[in-house]
PAZAPA-4460 file (N, C-alpha, C; in steps of 0.05 Angstrom, whole numbers, plus 32768, in hexadecimal, padded with zeros to 4 digits):
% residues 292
    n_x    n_y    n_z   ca_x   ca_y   ca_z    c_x    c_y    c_z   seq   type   mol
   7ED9   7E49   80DE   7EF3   7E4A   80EB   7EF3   7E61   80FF     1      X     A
   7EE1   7E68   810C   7EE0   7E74   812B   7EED   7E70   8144     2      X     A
   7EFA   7E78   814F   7F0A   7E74   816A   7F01   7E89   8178     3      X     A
   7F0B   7E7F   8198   7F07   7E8D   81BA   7F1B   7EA3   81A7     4      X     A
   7F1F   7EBC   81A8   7F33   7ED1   81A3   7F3A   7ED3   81C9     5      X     A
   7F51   7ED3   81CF   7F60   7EE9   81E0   7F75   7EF4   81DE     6      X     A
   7F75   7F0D   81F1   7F8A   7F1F   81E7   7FA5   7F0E   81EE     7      X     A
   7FB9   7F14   81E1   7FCA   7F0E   81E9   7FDE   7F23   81E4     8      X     A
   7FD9   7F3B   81E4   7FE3   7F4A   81E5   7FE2   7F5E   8205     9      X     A
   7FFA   7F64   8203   8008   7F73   8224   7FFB   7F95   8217    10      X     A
   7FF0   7F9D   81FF   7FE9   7FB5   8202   7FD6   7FC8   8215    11      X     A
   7FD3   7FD9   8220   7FBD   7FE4   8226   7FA9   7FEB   821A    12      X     A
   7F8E   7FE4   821D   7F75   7FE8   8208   7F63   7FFC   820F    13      X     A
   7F66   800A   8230   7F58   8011   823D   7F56   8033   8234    14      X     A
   7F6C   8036   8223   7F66   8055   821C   7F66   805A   81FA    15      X     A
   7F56   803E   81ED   7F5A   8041   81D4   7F42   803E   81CA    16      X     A
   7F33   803B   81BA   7F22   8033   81AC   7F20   8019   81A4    17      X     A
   7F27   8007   81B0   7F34   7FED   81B3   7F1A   7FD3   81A2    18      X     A
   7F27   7FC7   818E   7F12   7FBA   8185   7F11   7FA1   8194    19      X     A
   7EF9   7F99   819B   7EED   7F7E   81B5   7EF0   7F68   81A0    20      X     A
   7EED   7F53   81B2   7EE8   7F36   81A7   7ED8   7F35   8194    21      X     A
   7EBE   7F35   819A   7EA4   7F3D   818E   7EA2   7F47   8173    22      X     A
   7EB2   7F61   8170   7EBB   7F6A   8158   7ECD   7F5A   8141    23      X     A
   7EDE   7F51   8150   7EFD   7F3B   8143   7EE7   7F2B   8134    24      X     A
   7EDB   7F1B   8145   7EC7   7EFE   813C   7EBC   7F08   8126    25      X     A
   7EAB   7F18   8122   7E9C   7F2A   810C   7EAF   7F32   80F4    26      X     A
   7EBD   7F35   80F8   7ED1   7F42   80E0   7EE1   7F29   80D3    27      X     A
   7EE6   7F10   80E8   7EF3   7EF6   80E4   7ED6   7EE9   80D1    28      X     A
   7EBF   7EE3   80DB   7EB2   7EE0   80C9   7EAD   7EE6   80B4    29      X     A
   7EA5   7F06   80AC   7EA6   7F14   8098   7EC0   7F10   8088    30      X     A
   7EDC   7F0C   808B   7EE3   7F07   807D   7EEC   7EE5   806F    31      X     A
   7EDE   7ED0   807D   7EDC   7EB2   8079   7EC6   7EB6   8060    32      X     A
   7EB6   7EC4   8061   7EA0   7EBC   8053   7EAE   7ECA   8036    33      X     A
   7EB6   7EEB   803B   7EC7   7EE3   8016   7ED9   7ED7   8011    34      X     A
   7EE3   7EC4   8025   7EF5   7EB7   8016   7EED   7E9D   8008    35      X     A
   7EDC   7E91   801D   7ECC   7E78   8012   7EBC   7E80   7FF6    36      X     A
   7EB4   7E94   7FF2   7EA5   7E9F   7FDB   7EBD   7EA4   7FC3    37      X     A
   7ED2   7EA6   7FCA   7EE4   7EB4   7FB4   7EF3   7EA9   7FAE    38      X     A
   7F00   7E98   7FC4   7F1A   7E81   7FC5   7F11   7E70   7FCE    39      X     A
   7F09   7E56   7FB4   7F04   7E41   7FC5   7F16   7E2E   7FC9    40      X     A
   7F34   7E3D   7FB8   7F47   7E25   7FBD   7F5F   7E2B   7FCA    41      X     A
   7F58   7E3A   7FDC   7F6C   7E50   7FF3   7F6E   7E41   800B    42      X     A
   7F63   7E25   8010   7F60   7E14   8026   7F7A   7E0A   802E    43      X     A
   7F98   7E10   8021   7FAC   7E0B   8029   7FBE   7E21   8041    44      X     A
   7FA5   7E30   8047   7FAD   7E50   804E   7F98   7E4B   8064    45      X     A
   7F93   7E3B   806C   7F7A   7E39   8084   7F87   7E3C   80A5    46      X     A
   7FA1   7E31   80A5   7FAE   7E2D   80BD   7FC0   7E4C   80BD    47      X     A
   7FC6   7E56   80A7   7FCF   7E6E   80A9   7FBF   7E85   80B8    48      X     A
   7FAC   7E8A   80AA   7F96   7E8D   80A8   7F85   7E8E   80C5    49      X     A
   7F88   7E76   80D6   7F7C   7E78   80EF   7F8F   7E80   8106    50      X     A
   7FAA   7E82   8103   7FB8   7E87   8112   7FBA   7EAD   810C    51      X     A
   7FBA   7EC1   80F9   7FB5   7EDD   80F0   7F9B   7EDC   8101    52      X     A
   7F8A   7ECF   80FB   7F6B   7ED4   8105   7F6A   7ED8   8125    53      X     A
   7F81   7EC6   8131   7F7C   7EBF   8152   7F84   7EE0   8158    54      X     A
   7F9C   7EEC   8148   7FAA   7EFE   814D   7F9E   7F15   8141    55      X     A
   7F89   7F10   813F   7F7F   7F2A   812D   7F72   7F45   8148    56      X     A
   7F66   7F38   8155   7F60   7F52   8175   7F7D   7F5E   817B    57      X     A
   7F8B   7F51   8184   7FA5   7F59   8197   7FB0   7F6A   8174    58      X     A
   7FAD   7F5D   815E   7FC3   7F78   8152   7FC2   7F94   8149    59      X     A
   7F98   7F8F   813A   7F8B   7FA7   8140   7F8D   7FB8   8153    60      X     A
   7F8D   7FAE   8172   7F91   7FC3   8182   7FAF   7FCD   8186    61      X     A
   7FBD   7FC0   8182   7FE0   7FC1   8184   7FDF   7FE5   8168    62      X     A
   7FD7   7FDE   8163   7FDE   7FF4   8145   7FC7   800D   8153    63      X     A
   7FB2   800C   8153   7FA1   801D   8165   7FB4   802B   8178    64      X     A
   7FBD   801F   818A   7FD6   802C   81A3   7FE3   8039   8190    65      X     A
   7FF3   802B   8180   8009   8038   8172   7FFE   8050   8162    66      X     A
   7FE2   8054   8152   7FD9   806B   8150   7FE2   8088   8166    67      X     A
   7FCE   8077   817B   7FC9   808F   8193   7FEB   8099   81A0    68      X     A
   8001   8082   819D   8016   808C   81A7   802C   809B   8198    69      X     A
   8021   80A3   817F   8039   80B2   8173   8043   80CB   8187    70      X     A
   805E   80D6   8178   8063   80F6   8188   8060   8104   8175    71      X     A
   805D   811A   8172   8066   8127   815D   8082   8135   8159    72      X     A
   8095   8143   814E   80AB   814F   8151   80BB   8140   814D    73      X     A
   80D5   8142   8164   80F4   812E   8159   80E9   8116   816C    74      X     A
   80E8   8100   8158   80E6   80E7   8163   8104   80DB   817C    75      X     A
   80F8   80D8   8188   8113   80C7   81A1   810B   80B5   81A5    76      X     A
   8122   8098   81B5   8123   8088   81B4   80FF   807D   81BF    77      X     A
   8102   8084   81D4   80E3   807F   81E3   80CC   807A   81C6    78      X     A
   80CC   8097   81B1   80B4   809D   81AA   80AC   8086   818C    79      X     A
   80C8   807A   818C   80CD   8067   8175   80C8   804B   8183    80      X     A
   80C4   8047   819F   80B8   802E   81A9   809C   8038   81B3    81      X     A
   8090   8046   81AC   8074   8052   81C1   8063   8052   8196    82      X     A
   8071   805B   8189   805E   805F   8172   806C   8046   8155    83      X     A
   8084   804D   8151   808A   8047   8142   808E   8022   8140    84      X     A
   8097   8020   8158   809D   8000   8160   8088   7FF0   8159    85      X     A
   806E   7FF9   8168   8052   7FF1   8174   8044   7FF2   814A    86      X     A
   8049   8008   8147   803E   7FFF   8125   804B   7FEA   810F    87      X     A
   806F   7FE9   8112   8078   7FD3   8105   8076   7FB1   810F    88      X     A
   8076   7FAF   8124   8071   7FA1   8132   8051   7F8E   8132    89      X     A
   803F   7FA8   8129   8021   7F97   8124   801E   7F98   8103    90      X     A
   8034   7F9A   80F9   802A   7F99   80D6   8033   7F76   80CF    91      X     A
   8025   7F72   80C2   8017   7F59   80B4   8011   7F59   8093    92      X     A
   801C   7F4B   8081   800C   7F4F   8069   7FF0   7F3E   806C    93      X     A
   7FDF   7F58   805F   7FC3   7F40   8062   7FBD   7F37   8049    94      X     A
   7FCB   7F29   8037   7FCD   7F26   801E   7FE2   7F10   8013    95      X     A
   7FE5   7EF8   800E   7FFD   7EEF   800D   7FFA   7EE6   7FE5    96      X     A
   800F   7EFB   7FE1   8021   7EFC   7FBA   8032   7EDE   7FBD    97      X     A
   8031   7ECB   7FA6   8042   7EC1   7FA0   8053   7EC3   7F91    98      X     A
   804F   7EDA   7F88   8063   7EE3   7F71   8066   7EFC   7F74    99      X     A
   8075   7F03   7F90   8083   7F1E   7FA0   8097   7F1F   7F8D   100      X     A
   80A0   7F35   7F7D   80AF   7F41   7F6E   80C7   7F61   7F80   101      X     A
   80D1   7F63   7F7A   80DA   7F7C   7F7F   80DE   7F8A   7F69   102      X     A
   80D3   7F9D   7F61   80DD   7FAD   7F3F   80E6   7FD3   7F46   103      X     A
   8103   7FCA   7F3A   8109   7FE0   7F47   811D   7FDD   7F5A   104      X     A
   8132   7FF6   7F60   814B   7FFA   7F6C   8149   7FE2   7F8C   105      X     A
   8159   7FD4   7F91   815B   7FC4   7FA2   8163   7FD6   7FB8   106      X     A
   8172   7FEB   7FB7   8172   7FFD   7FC9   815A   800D   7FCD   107      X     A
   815B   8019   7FD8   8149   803C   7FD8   8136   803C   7FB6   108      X     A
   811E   803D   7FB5   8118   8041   7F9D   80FE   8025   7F93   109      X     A
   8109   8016   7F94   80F5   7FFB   7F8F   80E5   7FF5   7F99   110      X     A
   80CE   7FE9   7F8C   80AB   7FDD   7F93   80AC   7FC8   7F9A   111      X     A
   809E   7FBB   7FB1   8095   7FA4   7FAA   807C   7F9F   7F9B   112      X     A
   8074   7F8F   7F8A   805D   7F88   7F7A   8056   7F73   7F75   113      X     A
   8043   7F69   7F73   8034   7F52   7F7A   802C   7F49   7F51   114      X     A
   8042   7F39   7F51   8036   7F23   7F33   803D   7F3C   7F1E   115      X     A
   8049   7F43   7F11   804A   7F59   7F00   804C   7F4F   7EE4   116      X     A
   8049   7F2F   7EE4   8047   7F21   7ECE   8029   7F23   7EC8   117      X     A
   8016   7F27   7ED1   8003   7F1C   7ECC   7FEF   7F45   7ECB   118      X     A
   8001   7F52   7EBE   7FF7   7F6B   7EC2   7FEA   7F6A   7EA0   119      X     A
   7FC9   7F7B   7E9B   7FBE   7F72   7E8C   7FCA   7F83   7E6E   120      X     A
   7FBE   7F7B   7E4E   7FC8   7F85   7E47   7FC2   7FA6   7E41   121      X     A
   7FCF   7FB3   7E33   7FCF   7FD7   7E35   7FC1   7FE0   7E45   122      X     A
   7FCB   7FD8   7E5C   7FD0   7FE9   7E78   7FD7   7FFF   7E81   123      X     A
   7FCF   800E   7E9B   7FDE   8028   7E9A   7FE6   8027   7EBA   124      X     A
   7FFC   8034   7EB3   8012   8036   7ED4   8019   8052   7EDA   125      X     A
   8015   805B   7EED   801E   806E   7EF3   8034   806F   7F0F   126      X     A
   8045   8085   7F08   805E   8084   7F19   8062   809D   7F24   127      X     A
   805B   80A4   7F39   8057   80BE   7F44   8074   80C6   7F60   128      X     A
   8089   80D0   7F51   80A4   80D6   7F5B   80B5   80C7   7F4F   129      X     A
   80C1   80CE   7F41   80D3   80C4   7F2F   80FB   80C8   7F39   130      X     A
   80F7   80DF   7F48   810C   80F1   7F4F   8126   80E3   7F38   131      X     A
   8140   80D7   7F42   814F   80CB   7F2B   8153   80A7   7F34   132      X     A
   813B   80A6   7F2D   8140   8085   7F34   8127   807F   7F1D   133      X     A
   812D   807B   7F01   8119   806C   7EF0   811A   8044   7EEF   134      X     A
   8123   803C   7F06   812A   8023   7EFF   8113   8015   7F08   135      X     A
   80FD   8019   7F13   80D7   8010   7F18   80D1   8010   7EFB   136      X     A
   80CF   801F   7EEC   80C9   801E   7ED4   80CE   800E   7EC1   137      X     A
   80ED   8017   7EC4   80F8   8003   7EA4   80F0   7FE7   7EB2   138      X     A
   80F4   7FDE   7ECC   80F6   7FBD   7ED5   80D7   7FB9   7ECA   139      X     A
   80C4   7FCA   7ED3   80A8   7FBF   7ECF   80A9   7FB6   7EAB   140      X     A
   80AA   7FC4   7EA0   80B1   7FCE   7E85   80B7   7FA9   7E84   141      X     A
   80D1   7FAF   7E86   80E2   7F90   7E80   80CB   7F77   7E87   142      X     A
   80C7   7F79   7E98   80B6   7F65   7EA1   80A0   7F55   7E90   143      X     A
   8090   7F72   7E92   807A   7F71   7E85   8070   7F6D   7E5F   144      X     A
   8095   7F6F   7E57   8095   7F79   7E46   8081   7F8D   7E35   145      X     A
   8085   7FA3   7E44   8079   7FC0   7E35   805A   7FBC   7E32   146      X     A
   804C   7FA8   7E3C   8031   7FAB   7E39   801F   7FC6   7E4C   147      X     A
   8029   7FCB   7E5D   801E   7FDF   7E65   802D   8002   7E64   148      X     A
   801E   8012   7E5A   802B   8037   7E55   802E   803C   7E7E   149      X     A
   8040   804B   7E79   804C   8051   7E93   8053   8070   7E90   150      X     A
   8044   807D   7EA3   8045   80A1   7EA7   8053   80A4   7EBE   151      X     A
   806A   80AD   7EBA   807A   80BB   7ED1   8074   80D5   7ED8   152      X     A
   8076   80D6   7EF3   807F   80FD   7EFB   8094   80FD   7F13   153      X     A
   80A0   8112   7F0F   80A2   811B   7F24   80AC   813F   7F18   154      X     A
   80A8   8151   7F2E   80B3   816A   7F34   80CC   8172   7F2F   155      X     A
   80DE   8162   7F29   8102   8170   7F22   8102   8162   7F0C   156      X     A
   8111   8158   7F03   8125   8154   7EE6   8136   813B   7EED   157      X     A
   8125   8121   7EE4   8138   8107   7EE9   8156   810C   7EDD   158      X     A
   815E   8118   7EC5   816F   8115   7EC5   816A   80FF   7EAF   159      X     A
   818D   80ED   7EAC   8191   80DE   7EA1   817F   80CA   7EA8   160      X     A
   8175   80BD   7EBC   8164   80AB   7ECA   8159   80A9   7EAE   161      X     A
   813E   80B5   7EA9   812E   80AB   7E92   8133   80B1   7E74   162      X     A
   8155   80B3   7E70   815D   80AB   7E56   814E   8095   7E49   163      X     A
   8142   8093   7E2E   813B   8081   7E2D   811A   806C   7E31   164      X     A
   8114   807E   7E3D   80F6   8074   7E4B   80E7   8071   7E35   165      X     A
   80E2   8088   7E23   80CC   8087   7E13   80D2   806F   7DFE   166      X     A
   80E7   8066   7DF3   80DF   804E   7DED   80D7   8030   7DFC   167      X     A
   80D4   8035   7E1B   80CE   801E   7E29   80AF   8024   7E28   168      X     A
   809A   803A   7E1A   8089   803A   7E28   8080   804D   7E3D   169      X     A
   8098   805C   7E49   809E   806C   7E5C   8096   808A   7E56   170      X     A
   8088   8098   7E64   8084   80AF   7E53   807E   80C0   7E77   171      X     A
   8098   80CF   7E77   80A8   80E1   7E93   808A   8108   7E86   172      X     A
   8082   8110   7EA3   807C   8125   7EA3   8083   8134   7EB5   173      X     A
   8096   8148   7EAD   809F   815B   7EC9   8087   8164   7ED3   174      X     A
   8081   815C   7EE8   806E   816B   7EFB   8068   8164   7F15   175      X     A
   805E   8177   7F28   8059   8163   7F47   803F   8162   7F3D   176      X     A
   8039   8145   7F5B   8021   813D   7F59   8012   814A   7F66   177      X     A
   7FF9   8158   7F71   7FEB   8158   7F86   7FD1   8158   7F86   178      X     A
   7FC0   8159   7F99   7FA2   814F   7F9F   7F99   815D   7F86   179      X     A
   7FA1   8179   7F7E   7F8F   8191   7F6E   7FA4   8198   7F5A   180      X     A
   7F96   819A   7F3F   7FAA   81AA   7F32   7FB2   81C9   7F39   181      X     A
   7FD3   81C9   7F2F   7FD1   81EB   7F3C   7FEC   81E9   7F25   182      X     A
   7FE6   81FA   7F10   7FF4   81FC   7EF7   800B   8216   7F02   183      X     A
   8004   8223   7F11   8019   8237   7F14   8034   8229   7F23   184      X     A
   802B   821B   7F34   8042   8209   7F41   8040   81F2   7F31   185      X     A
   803F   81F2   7F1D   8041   81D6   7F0D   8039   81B8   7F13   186      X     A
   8026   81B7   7F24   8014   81A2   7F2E   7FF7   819D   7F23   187      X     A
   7FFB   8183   7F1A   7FE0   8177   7F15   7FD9   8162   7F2C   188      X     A
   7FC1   8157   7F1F   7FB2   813C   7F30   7FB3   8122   7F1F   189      X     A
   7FBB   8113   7F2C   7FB6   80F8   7F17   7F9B   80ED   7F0C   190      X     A
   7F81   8101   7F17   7F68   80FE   7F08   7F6B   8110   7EF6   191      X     A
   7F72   8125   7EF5   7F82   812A   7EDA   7F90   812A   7EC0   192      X     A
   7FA2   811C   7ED1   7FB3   8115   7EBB   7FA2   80F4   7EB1   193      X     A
   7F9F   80E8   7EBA   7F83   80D2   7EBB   7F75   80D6   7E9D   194      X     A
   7F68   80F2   7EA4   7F56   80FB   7E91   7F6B   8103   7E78   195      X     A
   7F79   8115   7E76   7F8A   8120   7E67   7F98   8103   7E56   196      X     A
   7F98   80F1   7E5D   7FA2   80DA   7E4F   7F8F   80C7   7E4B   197      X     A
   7F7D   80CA   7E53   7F5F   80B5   7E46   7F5C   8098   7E4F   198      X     A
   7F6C   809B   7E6D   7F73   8089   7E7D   7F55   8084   7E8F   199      X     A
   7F52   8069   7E8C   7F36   806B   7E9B   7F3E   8058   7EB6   200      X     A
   7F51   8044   7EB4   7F58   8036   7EC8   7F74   8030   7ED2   201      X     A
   7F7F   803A   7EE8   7FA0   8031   7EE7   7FA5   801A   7EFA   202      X     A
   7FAC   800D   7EEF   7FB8   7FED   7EF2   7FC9   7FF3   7F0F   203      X     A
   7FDE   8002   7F0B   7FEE   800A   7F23   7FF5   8023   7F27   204      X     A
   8005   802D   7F44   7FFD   8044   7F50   8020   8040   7F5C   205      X     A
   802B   804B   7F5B   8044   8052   7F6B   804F   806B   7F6A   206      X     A
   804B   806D   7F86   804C   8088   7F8E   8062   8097   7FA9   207      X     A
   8074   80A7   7FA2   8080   80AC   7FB0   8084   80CB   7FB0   208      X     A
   8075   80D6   7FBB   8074   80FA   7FB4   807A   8106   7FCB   209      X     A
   8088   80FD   7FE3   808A   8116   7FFF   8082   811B   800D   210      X     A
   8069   8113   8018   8057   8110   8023   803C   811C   8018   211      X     A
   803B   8123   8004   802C   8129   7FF1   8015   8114   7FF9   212      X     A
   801E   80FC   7FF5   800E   80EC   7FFA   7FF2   80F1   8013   213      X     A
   7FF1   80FB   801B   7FE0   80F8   8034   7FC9   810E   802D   214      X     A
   7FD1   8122   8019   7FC0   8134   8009   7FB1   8122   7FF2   215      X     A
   7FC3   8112   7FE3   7FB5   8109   7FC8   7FAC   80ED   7FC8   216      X     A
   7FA6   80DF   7FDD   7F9A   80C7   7FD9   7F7F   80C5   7FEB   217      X     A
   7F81   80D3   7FF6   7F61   80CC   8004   7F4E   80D4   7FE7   218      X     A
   7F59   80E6   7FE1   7F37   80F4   7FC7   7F42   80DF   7FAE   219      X     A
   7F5F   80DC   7FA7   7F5E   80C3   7F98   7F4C   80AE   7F98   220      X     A
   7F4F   809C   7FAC   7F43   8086   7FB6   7F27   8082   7FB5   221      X     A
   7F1F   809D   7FB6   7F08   809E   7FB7   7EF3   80A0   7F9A   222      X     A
   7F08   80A1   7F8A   7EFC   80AD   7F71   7F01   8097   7F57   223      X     A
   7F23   8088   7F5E   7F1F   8075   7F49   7F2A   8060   7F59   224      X     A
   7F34   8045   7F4E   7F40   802B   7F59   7F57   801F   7F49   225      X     A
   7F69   801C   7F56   7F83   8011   7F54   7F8C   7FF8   7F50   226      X     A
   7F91   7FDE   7F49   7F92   7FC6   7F4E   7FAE   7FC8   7F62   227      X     A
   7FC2   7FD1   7F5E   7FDA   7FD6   7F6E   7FDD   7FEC   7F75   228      X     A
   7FE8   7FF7   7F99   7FF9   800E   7F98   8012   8008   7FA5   229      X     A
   8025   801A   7F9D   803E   8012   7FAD   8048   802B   7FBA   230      X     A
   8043   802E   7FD3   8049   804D   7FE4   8059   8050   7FF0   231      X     A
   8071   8068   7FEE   8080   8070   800A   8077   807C   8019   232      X     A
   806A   807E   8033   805A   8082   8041   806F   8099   8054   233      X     A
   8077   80B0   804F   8076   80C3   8064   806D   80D6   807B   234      X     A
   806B   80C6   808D   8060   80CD   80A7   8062   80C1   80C4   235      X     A
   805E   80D1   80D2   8059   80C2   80F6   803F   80AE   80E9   236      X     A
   8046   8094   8104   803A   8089   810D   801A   8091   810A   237      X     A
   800D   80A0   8112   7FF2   80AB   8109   7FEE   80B6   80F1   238      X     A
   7FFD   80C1   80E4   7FFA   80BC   80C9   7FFC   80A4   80BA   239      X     A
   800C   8097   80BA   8018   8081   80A8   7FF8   806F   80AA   240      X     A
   7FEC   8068   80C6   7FDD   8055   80CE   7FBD   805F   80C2   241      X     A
   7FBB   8074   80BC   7FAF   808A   80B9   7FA1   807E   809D   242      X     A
   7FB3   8085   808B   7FB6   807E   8073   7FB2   8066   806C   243      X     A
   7FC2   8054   8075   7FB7   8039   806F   7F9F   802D   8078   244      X     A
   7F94   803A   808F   7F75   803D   8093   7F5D   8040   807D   245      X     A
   7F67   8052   8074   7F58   8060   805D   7F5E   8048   8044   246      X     A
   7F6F   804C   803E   7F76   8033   8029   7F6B   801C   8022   247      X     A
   7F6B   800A   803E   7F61   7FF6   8049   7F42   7FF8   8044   248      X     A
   7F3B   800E   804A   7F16   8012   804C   7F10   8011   802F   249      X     A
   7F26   8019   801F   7F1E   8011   8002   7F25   7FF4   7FF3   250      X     A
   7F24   7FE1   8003   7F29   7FCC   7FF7   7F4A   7FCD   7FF2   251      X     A
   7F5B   7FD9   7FF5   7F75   7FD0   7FF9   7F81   7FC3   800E   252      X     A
   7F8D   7FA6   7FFA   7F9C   7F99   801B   7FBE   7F97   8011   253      X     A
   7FC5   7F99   8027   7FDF   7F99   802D   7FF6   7F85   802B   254      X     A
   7FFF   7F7A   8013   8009   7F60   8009   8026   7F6B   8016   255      X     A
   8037   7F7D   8017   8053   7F82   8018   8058   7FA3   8029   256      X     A
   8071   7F9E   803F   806E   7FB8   8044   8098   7FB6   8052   257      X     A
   80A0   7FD1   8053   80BE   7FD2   8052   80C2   7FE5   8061   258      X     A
   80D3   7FDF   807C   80D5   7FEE   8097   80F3   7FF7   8088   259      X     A
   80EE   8020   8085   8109   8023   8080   811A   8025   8098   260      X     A
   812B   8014   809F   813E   8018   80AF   8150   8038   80BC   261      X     A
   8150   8043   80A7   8169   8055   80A5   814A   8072   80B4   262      X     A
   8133   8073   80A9   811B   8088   80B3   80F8   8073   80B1   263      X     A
   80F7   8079   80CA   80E7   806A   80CE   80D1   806B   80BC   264      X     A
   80CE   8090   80BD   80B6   809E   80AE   80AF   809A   8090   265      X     A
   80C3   808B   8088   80C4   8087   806B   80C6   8068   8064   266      X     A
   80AD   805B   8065   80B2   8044   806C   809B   8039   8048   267      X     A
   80A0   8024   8044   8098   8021   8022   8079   8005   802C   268      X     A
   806F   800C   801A   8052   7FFB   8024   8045   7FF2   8000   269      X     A
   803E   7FDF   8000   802B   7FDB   7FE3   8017   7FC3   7FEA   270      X     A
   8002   7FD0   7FE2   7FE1   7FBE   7FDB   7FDC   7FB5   7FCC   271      X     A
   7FC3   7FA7   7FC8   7FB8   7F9B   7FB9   7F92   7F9A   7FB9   272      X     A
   7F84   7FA5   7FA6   7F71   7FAC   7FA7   7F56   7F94   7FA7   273      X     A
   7F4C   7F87   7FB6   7F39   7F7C   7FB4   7F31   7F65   7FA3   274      X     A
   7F2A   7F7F   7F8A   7F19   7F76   7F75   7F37   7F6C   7F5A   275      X     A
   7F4D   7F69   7F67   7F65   7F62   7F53   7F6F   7F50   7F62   276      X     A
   7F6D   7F3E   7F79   7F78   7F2C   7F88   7F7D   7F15   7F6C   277      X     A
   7F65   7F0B   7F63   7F67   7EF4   7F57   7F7C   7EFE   7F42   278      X     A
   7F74   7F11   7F29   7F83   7F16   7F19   7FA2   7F0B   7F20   279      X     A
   7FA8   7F1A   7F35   7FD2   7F16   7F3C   7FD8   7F01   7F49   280      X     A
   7FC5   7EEE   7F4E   7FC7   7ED7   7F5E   7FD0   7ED8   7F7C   281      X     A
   7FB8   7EFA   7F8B   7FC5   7EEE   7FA8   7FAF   7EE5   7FB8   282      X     A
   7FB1   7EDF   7FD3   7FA1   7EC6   7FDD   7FA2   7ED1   7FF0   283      X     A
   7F89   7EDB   8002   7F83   7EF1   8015   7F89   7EE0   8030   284      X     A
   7F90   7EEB   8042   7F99   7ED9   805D   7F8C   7EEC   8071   285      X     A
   7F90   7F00   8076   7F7E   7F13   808C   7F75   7F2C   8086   286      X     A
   7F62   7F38   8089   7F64   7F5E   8083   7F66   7F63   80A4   287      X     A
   7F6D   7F70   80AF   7F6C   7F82   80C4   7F6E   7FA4   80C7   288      X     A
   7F6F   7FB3   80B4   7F7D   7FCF   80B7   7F65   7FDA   80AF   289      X     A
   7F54   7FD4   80A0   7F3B   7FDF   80A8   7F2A   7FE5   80C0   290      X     A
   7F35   7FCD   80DA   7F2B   7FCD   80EE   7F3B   7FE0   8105   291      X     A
   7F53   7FEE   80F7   7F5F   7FF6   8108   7F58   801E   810E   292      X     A
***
């Protein structure tokens, strides 16, 4: 399933690192061949599928621009169509869930997650920012009914929020998260606490720490694997794209993602790892963010 690629995109390529035709075709192949190898009954997703593929040059580079055009400082109107526009605008899930869930506050606060029925048994979850919203938890909890232990943190004092938890399963640790433990400021690492709980694999990853994030997941990623994460992603345009770069390079694809309206910078994103597609039942349709 090869096609002529052209751009059809009005971007400029001429000051980017711009990925060619040549490249597209190669990566469109490379990813036909795991699918035919992995999904052989994904052939209802073929026309989907070729139409992401036509579009796969023009969007890689669309997000590339949008890299190179962030501002830094107080965003204005201009700098939210030059960076911010140009990145929402080329996002795509490359992953399609049939059993998209939301678990968790329908406002401010909630995951999307991919199949949470089919999470295995005595599992481990971790929940990294808890601030006073325990309702990710108990829903997973409900869902799942209690098959999987769930470790909360965050840095202040939920409060009433996690009344109650530890009989769901729920088990809250005051502490921040970060890359390194640092006991005087009351921070651990989740390879840490990992170890400290005899946790050898975590099922899921939701994470919302402040931008914390951009310190504690590259050496994460690198060290263990996730079947789900669910991220608020705080940052410009070059960060945000940044990150999911890196992500992407680890076999994370991008089933669900949530443009906060109200700050751009705080926008909610969740994956899906590779080697857990089949498990949750999703059905791969494009990767591109590796290429970006």
């Amino acid at each position: 399933m090869i096609f002529l690629l052209t751009s059809r995109s009005k971007t400029e390529t001429n000051d980017i690192d711009a990925l060619t035709a040549s490249e597209a075709v190669e990566a469109i192949e490379q990813q036909e061949t795991f699918i035919k190898e992995n999904f052989e009954n994904s052939t209802e997703m073929d026309y989907v599928r070729e139409q992401y593929f036509e579009q796969l040059q023009s969007r890689v580079n669309l997000l590339k621009k949008a890299r190179k055009d962030y501002v830094t400082g107080w965003f204005t109107r201009k700098d939210y169509q030059n960076g911010f526009a140009k990145l929402y605008n080329g996002i795509v899930p490359e992953v399609f869930c049939p059993n998209l869930v939301r678990i968790g506050n329908v406002n401010d606060g909630g995951k999307w997650v991919c199949n949470p029925k089919a999470l295995p048994d005595k599992c481990a979850i971790m929940s990294l920012g808890v601030n006073v919203d325990a309702t990710f938890e108990r829903e997973i909890q409900k869902i799942s009914n209690q098959r999987c232990r769930i470790n909360s943190y965050d840095p202040m004092d939920p409060g009433s929020a996690i009344a109650g938890l530890e009989s769901l399963n729920v088990h809250f640790r005051q502490v921040a998260i970060g890359a390194e433990d640092n006991l005087e400021h009351r921070q651990v690492s989740v390879l840490t606490e990992m170890q400290r709980l005899s946790i050898a694999k975590l099922e899921m990853l939701k994470i919302d720490i402040e931008l914390n994030e951009f310190s504690v997941m590259p050496g994460l990623v690198e060290k263990t694997e996730f079947c789900q994460i669910f991220i608020e992603i705080h940052g410009n345009p070059e960060e945000t794209i940044d990150l999911i770069v890196l992500l992407a390079k680890k076999g994370y694809r991008m089933f669900s993602y949530e443009i906060n309206g109200y700050h751009h910078t705080l926008s909610e994103y969740s994956f899906i790892h590779d080697n857990c597609l089949k498990q949750y039942g999703a059905v791969p349709v494009v990767n591109y963010w590796h290429l970006v």
